[in-house]
C-alpha positions as MATLAB code, in Angstrom:
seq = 'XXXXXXXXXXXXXXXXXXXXXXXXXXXXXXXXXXXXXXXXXXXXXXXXXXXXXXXXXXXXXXXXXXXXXXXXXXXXXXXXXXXXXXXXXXXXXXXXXXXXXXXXXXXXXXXXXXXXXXXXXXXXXXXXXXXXXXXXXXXXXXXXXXXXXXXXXXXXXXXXXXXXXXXXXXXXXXXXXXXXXXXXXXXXXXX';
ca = [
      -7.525   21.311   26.497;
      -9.910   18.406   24.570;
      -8.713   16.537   22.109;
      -9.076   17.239   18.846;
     -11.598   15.341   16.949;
     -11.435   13.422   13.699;
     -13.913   15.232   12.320;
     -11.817   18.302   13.330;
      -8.709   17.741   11.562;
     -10.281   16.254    8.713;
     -12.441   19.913    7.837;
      -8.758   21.492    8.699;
      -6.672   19.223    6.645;
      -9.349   19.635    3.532;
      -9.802   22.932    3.764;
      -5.651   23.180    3.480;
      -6.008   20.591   -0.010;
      -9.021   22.707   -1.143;
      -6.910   25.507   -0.786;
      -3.867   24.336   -3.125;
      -4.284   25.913   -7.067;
      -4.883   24.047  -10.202;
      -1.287   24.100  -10.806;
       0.106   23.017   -7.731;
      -2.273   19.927   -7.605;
      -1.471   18.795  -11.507;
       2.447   19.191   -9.947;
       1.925   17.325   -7.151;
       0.619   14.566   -9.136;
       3.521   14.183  -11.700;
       5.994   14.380   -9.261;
       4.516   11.263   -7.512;
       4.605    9.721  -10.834;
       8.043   10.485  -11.590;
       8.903    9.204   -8.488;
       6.887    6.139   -8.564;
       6.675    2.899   -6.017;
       8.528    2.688   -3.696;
       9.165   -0.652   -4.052;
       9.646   -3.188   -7.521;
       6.309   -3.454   -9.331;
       6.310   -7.253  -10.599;
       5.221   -8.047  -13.718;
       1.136   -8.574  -13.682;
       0.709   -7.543  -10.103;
      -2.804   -5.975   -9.465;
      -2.708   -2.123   -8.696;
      -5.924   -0.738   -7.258;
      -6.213    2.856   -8.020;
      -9.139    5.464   -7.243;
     -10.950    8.088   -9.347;
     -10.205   11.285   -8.047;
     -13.428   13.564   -5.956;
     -13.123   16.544   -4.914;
      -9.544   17.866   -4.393;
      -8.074   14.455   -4.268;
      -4.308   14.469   -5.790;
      -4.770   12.532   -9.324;
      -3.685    9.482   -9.159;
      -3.763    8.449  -12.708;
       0.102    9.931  -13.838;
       1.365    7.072  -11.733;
      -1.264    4.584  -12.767;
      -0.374    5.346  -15.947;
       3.708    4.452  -15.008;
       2.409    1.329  -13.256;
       0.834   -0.155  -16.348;
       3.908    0.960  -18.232;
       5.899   -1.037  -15.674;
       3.523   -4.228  -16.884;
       0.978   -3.503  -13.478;
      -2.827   -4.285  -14.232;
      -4.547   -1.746  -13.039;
      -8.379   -1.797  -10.740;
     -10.763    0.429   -9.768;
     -12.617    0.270   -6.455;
     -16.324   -0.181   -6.760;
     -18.391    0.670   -3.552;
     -20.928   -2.096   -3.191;
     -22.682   -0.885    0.560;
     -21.485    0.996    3.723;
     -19.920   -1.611    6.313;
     -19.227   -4.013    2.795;
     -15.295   -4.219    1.444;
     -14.969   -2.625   -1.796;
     -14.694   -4.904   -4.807;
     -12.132   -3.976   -7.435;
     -12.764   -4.631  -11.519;
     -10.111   -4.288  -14.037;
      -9.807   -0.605  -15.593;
      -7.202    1.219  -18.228;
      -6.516    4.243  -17.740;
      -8.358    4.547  -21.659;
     -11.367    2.464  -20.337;
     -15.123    4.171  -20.319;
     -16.668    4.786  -17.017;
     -19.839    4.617  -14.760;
     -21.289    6.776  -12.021;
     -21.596    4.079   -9.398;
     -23.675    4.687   -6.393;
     -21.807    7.531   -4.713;
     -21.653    9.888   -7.639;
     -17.664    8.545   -7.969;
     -16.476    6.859  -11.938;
     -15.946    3.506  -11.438;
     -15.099    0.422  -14.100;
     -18.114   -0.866  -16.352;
     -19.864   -3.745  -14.352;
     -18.831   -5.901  -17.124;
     -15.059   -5.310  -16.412;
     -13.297   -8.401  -14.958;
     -13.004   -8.852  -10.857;
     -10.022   -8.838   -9.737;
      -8.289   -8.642   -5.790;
      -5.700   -5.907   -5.642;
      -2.085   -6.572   -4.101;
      -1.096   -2.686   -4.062;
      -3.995   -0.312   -3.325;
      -3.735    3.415   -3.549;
      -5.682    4.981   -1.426;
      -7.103    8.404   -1.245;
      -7.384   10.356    2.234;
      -8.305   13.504    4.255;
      -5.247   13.451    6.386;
      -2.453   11.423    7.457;
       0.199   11.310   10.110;
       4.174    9.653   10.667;
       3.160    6.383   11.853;
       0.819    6.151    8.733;
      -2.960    6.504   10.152;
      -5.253    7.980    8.021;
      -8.301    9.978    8.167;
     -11.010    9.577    5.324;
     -14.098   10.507    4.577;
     -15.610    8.612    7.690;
     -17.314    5.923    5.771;
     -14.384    3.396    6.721;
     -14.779    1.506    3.402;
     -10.736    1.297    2.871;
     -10.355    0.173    6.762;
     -12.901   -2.362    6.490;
     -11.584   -3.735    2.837;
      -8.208   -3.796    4.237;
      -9.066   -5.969    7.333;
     -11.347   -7.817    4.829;
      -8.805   -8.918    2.249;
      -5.609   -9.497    4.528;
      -7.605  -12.164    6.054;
      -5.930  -14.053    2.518;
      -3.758  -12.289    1.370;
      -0.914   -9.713    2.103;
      -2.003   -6.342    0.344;
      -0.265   -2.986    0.715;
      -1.633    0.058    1.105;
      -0.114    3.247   -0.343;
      -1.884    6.421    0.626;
      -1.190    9.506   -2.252;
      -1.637   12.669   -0.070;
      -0.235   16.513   -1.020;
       2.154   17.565    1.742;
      -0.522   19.813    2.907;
      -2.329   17.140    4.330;
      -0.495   15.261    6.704;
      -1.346   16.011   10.600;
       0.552   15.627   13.874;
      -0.976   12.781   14.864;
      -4.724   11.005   13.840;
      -6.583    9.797   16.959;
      -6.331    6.072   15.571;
      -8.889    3.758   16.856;
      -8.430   -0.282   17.001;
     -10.388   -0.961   13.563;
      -8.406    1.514   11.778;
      -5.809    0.076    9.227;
      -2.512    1.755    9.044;
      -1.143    2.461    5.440;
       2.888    0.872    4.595;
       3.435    4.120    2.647;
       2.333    7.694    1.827;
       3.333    9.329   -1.372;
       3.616   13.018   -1.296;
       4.800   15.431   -3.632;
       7.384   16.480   -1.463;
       8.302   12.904   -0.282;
       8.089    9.198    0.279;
       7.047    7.958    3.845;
       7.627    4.456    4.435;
       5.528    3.190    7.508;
       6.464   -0.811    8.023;
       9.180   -0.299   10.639;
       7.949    2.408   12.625;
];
């Protein structure tokens, strides 16, 4: 029996997210916002978040709780395929701009800034916290790119749905310290 392929289990896993109702996806994302970080949020410390495509869960309930808990809050901009993302300051009130991929990001006059927490979206995930995205491998490549300087943490927001037995990880991919689900917290940095 083959393996199964990336590509595989990513059609499987968002056909299962596709499949999840209005009201089960505006649930899943307040009960990751009620729930919140895992971890303290200090004061001023740079939240990257993501505007939501397709079926993504919403992100912005807990975005909104991180800037209540005094987090500055990003936006991912995509600049070119193989290039890390670059992040400008957004509120969750700020107006938008189709950037090149058809996804909202921040005005290009909003502020640069380097994320220490980013929220990331994904396809699929598994227990020892390898994702699957969209197989452009702009998270994996800003990951590598900005712990060269700095420690950054990377919190994948998922619905249950989504995670996977395993993800056939390769070496360039960039494991995630957490996954929030509606159904529960996975914390990746012992395992």
């Amino acid at each position: 029996m083959s393996a199964t392929s990336k590509a595989e289990l990513r059609a499987a896993a968002l056909a299962r997210r596709d499949a999840l109702s209005d009201d089960a996806r505006v649930a899943a994302a307040l009960a990751v916002a009620e729930r919140g970080l895992p971890f303290e949020l200090e004061p001023g410390t740079v939240v990257s978040g993501y505007a939501p495509i397709r079926s993504e869960i919403d992100p912005t309930p807990l975005m909104r709780k991180i800037a209540g808990q005094g987090g500055r809050l990003a936006l991912p901009t995509v600049v070119a395929r193989g290039q890390s993302l670059r992040f400008r300051a957004w509120s969750p009130d700020d107006r938008m701009v189709l950037g090149p991929l058809g996804i909202l990001e921040p005005s290009p006059a909003a502020a640069e800034v380097l994320p220490e927490i980013m929220l990331v979206p994904l396809a699929a995930f598994d227990r020892l916290g390898h994702r699957i995205g969209y197989g452009a491998g702009h998270y994996d490549y800003t990951f590598a790119h900005l712990r060269k300087t700095k420690v950054v943490r990377g919190v994948g927001l998922a619905f249950a749905a989504q995670q996977i037995k395993a993800v056939p990880a390769l070496a360039h991919d960039v494991a995630l310290d957490y996954v929030l689900t509606e159904t529960r917290t996975f914390d990746f940095r012992s395992s």
